[in-house]
C-alpha positions as CSV (number, residue, x, y, z in Angstrom):
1,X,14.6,10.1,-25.8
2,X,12.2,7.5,-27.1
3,X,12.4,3.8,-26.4
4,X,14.2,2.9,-29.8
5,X,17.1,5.6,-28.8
6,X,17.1,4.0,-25.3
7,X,17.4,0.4,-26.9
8,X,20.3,1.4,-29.3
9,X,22.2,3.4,-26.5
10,X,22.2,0.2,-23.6
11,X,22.9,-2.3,-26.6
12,X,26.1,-3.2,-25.2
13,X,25.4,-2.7,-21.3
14,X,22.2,-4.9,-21.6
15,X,24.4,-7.4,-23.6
16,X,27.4,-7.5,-21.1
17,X,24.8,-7.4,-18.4
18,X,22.7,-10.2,-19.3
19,X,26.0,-12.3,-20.0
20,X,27.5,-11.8,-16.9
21,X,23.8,-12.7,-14.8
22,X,23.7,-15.8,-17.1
23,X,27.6,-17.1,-16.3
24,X,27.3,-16.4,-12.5
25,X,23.7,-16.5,-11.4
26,X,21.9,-18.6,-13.4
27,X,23.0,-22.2,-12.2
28,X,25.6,-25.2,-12.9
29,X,24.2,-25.1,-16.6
30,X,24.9,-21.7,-17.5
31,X,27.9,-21.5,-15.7
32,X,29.6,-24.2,-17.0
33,X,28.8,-22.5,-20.9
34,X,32.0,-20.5,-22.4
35,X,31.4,-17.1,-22.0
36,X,31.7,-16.3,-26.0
37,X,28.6,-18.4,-26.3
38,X,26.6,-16.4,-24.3
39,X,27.9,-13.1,-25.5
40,X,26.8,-14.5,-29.1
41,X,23.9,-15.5,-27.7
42,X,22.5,-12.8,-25.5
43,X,23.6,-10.3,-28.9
44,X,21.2,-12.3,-31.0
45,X,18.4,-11.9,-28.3
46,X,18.9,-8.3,-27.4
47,X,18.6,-7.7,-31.6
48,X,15.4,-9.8,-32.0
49,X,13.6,-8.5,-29.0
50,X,14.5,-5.1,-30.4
51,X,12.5,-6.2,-33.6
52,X,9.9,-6.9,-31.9
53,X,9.8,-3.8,-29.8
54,X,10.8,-1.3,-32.3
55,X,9.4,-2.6,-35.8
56,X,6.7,-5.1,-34.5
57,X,9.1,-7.9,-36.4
58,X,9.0,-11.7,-35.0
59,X,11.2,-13.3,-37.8
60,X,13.9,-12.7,-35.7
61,X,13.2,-13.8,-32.4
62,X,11.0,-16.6,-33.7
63,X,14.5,-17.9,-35.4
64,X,16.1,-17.3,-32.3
65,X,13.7,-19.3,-30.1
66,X,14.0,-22.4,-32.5
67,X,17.8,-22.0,-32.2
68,X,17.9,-21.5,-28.7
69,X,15.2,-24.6,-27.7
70,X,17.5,-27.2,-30.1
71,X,20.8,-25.8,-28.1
72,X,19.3,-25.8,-24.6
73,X,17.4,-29.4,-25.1
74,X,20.2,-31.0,-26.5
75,X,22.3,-29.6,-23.0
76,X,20.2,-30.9,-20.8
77,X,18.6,-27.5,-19.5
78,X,14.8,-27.3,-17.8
79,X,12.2,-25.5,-19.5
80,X,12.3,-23.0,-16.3
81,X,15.8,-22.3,-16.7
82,X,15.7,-21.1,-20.1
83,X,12.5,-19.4,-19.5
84,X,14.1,-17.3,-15.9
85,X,16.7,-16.5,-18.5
86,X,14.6,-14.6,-21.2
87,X,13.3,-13.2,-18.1
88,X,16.8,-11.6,-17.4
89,X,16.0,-9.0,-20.1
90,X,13.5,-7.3,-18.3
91,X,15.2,-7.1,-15.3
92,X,18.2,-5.6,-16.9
93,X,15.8,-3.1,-19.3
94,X,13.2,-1.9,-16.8
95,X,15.9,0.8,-14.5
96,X,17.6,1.9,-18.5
97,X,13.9,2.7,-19.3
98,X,12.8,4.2,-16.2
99,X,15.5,6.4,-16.3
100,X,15.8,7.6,-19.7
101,X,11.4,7.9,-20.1
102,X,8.5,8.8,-17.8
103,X,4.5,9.4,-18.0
104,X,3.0,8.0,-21.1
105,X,6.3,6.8,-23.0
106,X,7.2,4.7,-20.0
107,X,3.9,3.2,-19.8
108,X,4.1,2.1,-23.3
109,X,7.1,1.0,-23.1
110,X,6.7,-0.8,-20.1
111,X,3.5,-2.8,-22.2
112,X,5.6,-3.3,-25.1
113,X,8.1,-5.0,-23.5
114,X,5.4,-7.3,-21.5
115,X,4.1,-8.4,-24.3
116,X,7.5,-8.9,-26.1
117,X,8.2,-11.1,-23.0
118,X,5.0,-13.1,-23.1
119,X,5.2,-13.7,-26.6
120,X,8.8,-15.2,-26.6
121,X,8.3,-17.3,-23.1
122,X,4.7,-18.7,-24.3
123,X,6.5,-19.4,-27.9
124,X,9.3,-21.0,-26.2
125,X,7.9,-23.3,-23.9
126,X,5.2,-24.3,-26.1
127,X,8.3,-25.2,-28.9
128,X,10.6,-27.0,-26.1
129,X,7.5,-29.3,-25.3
130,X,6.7,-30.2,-28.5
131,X,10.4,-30.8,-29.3
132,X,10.9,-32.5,-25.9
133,X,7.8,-34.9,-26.4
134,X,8.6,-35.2,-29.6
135,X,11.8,-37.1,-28.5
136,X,10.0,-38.9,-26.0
137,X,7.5,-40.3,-28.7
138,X,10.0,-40.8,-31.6
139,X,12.2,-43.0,-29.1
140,X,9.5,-44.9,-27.7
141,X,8.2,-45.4,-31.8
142,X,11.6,-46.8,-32.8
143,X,12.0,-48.9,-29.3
144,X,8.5,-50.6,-30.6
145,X,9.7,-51.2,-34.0
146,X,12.7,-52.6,-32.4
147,X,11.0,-55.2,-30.1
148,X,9.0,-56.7,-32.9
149,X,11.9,-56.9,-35.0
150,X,13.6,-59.1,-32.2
151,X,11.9,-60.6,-29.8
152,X,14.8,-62.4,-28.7
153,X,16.0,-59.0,-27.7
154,X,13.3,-58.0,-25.3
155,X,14.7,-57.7,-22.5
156,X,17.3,-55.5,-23.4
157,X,14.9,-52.9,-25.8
158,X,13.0,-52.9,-22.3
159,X,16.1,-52.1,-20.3
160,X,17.1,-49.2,-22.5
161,X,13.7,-47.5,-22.5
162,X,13.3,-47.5,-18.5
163,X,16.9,-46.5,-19.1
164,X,15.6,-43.3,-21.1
165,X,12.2,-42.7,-19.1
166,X,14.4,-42.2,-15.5
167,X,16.8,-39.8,-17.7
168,X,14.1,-37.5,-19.0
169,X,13.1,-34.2,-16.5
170,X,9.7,-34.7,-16.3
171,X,7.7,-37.5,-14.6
172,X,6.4,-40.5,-16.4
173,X,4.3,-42.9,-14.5
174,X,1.5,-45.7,-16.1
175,X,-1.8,-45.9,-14.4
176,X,-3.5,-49.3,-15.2
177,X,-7.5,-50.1,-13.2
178,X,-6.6,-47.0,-11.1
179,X,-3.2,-47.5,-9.8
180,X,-0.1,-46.7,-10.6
181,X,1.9,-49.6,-11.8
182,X,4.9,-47.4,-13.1
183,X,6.9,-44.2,-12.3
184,X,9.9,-42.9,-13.3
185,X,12.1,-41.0,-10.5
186,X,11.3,-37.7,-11.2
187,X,7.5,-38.6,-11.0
188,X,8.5,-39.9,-7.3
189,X,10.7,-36.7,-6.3
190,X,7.9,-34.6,-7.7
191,X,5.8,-35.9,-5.1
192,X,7.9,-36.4,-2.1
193,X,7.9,-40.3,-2.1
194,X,10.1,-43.2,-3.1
195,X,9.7,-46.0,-5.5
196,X,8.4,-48.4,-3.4
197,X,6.1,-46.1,-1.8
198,X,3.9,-45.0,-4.9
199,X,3.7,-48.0,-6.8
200,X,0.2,-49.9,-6.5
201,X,-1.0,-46.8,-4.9
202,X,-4.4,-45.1,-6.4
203,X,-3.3,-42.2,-8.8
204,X,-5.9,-40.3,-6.4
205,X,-3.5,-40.4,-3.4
206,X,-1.3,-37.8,-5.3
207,X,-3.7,-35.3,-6.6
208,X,-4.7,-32.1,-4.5
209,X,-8.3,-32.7,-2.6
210,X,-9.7,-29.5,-4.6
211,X,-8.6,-31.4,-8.3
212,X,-9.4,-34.7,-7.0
213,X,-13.0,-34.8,-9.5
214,X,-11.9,-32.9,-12.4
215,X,-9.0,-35.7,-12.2
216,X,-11.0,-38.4,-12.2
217,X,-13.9,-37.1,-14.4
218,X,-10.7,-37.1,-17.0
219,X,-9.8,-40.3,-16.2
220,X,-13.3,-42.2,-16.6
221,X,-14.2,-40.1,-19.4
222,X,-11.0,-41.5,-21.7
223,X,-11.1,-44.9,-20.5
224,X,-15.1,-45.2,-21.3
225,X,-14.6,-43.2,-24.5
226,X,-11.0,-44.4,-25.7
227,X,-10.1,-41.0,-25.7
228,X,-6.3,-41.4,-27.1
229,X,-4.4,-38.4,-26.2
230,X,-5.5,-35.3,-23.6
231,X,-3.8,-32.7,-21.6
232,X,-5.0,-30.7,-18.4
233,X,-3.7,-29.1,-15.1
234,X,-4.3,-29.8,-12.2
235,X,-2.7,-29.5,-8.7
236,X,-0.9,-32.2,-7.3
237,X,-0.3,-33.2,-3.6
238,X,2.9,-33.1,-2.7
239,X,4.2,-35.5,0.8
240,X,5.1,-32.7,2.9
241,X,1.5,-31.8,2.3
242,X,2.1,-29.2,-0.6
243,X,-0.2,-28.3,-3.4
244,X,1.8,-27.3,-6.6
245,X,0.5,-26.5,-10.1
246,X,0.9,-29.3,-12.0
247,X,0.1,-30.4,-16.1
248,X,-0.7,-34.3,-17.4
249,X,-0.4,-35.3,-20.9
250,X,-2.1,-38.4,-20.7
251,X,-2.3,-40.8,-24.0
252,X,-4.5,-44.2,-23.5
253,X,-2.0,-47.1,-24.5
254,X,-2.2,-51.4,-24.5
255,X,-0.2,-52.4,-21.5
256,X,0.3,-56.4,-20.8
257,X,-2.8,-57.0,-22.5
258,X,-4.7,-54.2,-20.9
259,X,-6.0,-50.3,-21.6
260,X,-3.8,-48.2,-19.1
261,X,-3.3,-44.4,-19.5
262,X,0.6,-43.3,-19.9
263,X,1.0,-40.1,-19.0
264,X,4.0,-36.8,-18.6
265,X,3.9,-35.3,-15.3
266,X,5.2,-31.6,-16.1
267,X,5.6,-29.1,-13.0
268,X,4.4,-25.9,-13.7
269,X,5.1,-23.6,-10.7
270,X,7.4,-21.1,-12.5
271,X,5.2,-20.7,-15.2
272,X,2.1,-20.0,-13.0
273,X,4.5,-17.7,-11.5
274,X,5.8,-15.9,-14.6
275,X,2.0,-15.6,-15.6
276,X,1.0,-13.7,-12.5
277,X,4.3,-11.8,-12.5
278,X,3.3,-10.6,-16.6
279,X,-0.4,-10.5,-15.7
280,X,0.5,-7.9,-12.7
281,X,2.9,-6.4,-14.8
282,X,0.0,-5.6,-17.2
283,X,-2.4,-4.4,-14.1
284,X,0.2,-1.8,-12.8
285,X,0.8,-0.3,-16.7
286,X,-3.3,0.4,-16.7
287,X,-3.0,1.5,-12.7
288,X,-0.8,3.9,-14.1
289,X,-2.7,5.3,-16.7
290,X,-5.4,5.6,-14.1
291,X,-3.6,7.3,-11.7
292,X,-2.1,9.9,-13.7
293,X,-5.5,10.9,-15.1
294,X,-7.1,11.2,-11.5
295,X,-4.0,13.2,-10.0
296,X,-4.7,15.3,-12.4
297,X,-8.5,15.2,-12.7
298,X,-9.2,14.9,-9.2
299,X,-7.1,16.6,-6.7
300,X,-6.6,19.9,-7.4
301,X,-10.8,19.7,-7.3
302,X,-10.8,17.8,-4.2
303,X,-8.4,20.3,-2.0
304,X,-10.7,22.7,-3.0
305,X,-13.6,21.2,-1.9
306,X,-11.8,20.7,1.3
307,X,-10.2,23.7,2.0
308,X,-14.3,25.7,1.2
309,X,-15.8,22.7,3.8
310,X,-13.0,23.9,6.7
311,X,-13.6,27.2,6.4
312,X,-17.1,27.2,6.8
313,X,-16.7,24.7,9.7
314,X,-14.5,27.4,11.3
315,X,-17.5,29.6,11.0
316,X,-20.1,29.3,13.6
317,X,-22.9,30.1,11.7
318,X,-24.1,26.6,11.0
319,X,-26.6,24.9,12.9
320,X,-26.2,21.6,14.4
321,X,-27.3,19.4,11.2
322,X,-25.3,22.5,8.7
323,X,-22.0,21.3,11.3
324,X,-23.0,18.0,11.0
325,X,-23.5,17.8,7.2
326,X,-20.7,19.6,6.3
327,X,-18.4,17.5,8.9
328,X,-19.5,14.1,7.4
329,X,-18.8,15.8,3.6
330,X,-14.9,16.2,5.6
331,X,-14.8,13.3,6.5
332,X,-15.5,11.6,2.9
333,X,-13.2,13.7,1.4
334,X,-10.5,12.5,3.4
335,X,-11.9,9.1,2.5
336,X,-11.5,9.9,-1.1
337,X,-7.8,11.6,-0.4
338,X,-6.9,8.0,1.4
339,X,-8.1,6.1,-1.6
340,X,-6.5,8.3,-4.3
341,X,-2.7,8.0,-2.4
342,X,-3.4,4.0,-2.4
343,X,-4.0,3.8,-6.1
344,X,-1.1,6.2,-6.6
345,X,1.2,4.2,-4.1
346,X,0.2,0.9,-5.9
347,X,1.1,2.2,-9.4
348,X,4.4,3.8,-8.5
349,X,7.2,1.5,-8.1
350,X,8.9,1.0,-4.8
351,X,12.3,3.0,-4.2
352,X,13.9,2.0,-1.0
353,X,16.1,4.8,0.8
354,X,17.8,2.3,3.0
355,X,19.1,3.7,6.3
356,X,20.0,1.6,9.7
357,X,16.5,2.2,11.8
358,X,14.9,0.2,14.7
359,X,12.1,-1.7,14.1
360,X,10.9,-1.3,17.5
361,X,10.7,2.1,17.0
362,X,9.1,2.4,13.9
363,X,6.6,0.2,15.3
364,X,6.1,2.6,18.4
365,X,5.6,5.7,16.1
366,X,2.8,4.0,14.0
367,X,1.0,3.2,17.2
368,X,1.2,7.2,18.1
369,X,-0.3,7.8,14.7
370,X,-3.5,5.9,14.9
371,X,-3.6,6.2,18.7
372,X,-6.9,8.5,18.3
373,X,-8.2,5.7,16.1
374,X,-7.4,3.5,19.0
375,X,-9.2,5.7,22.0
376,X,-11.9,6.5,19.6
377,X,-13.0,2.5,19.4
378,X,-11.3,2.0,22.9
379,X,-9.2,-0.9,21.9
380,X,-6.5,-2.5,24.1
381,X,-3.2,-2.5,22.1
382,X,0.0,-5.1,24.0
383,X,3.9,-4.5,22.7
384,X,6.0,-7.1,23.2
385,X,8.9,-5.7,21.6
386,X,11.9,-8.1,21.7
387,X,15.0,-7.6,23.6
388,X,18.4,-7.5,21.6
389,X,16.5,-6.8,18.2
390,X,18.9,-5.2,16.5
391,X,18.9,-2.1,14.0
392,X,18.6,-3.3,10.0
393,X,18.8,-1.5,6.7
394,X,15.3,-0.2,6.6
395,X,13.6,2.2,4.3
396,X,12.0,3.5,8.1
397,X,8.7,6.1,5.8
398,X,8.1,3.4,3.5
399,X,7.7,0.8,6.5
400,X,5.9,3.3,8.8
401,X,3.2,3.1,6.2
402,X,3.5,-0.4,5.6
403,X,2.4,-1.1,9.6
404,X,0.5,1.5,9.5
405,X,-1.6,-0.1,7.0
406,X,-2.2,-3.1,9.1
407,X,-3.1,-1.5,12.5
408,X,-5.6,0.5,10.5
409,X,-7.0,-2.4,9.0
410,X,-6.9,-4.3,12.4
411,X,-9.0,-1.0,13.8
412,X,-11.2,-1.6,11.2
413,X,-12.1,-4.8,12.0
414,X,-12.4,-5.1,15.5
415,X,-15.3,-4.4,17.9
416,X,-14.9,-1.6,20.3
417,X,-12.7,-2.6,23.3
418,X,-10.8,-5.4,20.9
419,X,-7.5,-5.8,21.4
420,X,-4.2,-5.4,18.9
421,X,-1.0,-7.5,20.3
422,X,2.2,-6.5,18.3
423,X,5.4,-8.8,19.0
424,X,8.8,-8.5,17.3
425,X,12.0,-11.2,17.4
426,X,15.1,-11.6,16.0
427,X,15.5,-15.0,14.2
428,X,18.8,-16.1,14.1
429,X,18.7,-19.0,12.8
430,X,19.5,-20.0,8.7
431,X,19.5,-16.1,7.3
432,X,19.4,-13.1,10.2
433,X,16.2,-11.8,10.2
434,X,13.6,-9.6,12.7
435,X,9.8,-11.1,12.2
436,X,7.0,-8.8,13.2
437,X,3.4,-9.8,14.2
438,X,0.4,-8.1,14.4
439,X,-2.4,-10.2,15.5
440,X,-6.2,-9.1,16.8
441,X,-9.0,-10.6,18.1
442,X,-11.4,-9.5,15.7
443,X,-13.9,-11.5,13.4
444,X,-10.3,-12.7,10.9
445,X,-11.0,-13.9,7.6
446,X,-12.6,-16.7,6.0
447,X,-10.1,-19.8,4.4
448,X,-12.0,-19.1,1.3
449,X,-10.3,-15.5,1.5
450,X,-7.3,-16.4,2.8
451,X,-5.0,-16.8,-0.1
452,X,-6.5,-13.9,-1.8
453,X,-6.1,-10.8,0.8
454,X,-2.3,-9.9,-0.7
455,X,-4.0,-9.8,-4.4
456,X,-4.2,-6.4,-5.6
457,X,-8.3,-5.1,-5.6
458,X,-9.0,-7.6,-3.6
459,X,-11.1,-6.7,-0.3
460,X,-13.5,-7.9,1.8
461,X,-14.3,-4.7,3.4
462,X,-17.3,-2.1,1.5
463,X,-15.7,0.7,1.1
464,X,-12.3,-0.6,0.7
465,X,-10.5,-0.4,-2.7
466,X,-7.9,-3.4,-1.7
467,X,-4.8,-2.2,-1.9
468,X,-4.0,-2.1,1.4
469,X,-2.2,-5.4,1.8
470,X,-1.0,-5.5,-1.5
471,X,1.0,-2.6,-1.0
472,X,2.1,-4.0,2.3
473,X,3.2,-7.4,0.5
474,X,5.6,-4.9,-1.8
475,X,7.1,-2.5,0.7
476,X,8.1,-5.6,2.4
477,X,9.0,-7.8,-0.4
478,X,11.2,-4.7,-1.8
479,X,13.1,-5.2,1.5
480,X,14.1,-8.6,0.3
481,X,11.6,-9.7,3.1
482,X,8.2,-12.4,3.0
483,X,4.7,-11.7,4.1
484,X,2.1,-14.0,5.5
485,X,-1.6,-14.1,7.4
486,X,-2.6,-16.8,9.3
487,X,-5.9,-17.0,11.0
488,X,-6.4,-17.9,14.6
489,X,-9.3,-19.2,16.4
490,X,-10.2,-15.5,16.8
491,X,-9.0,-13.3,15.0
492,X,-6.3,-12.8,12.3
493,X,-2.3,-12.7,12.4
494,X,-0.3,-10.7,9.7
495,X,3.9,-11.3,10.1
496,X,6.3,-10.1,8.1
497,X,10.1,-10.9,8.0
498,X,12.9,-8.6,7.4
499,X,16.5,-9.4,6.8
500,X,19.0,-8.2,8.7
501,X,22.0,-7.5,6.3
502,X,25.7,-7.5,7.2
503,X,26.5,-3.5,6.3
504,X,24.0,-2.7,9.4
């Protein structure tokens, strides 16, 4: 079956499917739209992405994404949203062509529809802004022509556009010699303060310290040069001490006599999300390709090699640098083997065969696997295991190598007689959950690192391929779960949460 026959045969489940997600799980907005609608709606998209899947034709969806942005803007709706509701498709398409494809086909597929995806979100949002500022500046254009048309009526022409500037989503502020002399409310929710508390501050005080120049290289650059309109991101500094993508369009204006810079304070944090999310999508299609070409390539060879080097180690014909040759070649091999069942671990996705399992014992196990890794660098490994943990839905293999991943890593990095300390708890607080930490007392890693050590390739080890961590992050983000490292003021801490779910 090829991906057109897979398309035509889940038209009506993907249509039902999507309908039902939008009415139920997609917020106030969408749930409060007749369902007809959105069985009309989700037919015209399923038929235009098919266009673009099967024939390589836009028309349709670029029709539908015009027809779409007018309907959703006029409602009301957020750019994010619409765009998690495009996303809906893949989630709905990806098991229907995992189970109907496989090797190459599924790998195409799989790219076709990334890019069909990409294409209609980047279209989208790029068409709701311009439609969305394009209110914005038509508005403010006729509330001009208005005031000098009555003078007599300022007041009032003033009154309505405030009224129109706290109504729109995204935040609006004025920044005159520096400091902001006027914001709308969602500018102040978007960073944490009230009213009062951001006006006359500098516009400084609520950018990131890491955009802090670029900002205000932009900023002296357009009021020197009278540059009229510009647009950049940047990351903004939320009260609770946050740091969230952010984008400005910024257009110099007159205000009370003076130059000041009026600008649109957009979030972008689901679109920097979605990005990575496609971006990763695209990695793990080429991972794929990869992987399939060195299972093939590069194993059969490789047991081979092996299984000739343990035989002749079994011999006792070699001398002492023969044995000692041949036992480091062993070794590397098994480097290689580890290296090859990362890659192919990364590429494949993860299937969870839930069972109810002890953490504690799963934790226990993994220690018994490395323990000759342990003896051989004589480390010093403390359990606190936690009393009344209870059992969870676990897939117990998948998280055996999940943990088993971090102690090695944690062998790896500490200095003979280091120490590992593993402690588990149950939180019960908010949602159920157990959280597990591993911490050690080895050299950690650098806060330039830091926010990269879950990114796939990443590593700061030699001979390390750095998927390690990444493929921790999705065992344990398969189990509906959340990862994290924070360093200490020796070492390193890895923790993971696990939910406990009711049918346990």
């Amino acid at each position: 079956m090829n991906l057109a026959a897979v398309l035509q045969k889940s038209r009506g489940a993907i249509i039902r499917e999507w309908s039902a997600i939008l009415l139920t799980g997609s917020g106030k907005r969408y749930g409060d739209r007749p369902l007809e609608e959105l069985i009309t709606l989700t037919s015209e998209a399923t038929d235009a992405n098919y266009a673009v899947l099967i024939d390589d034709n836009f028309a349709k969806i670029d029709s539908f994404i015009e027809k779409i942005t007018r309907m959703r803007l006029s409602s009301g709706f957020t750019l994010s949203e619409v765009q998690k509701a495009f996303n809906v498709y893949r989630t709905i398409v990806m098991p229907a062509l995992a189970r109907a494809l496989n090797g190459d086909e599924l790998i195409g597929a799989l790219k076709r529809l990334d890019y069909c995806l990409l294409y209609t979100i980047t279209r989208f949002s790029d068409y709701f802004q311009t439609l969305h500022e394009k209110q914005v500046t038509d508005h403010a254009q006729n509330l001009e022509k208005e005031v000098m048309k009555r003078t007599g009526e300022l007041s009032e022409s003033e009154a309505k556009y405030r009224m129109l500037v706290e109504e729109i989503n995204d935040g609006f502020f004025i920044n005159q010699n520096g400091n902001i002399i006027f914001a709308n409310h969602a500018y102040c929710e978007m960073h944490g303060y009230s009213t009062s508390e951001v006006l006359g501050k500098s516009f400084l005080d609520f950018v990131a310290p890491q955009s802090i120049a670029i900002v205000q290289s932009f900023y002296e650059k357009r009021m020197a040069d009278r540059i009229a309109l510009e647009q950049y991101m940047y990351y903004r500094r939320h009260k609770n001490g946050s740091l969230l993508p952010t984008e400005n369009k910024v257009k110099l204006i007159l205000y009370q006599g003076e130059y000041a810079a009026a600008g649109i304070c957009r979030d972008i944090t689901e679109r920097v999300k979605m990005e990575q999310q496609l971006r990763e999508s695209e990695s793990l299609a080429h991972i794929g390709q990869l992987t399939t070409s060195l299972a093939h390539e590069i194993r059969n060879p490789l047991s081979s090699i092996k299984m000739s080097i343990q035989m002749l180690l079994k011999t006792r014909k070699l001398s002492g640098g023969d044995r000692r040759t041949m036992e480091i070649s062993a070794r590397e091999i098994a480097r290689l083997e580890r290296v090859l069942a990362e890659m192919l671990d990364f590429a494949r996705p993860v299937r969870l065969k839930l069972k109810a399992a002890s953490i504690d014992e799963i934790i226990e196990s993994c220690v018994e696997i490395v323990e000759p890794r342990i003896k051989e660098k004589n480390l010093i490994v403390g359990m606190r295991l936690g009393l009344g943990v209870p059992k969870a839905l676990l897939d117990r293999e998948k998280l055996e190598q999940a943990v088993i991943n971090v102690l090695l890593n944690a062998i790896e990095a500490l200095p003979e007689g280091g120490k590992i300390d593993i402690f588990t708890r149950c939180r019960k607080k908010e949602e159920p959950a157990i959280r597990v930490e591993i911490s050690d007392d080895g050299p950690g890693v650098g806060a330039e690192d830091l926010p990269y050590i879950f990114d796939p390739f990443y590593s700061g080890k030699k001979k390390g391929t750095g998927l390690g961590l990444s493929n921790v992050k999705k065992i344990v983000e398969a189990h509906g779960g959340t990862v994290s490292a924070t360093p200490r003021r020796r070492g390193l801490v890895l923790a993971f949460t696990l939910p406990i779910k009711a049918e346990a």
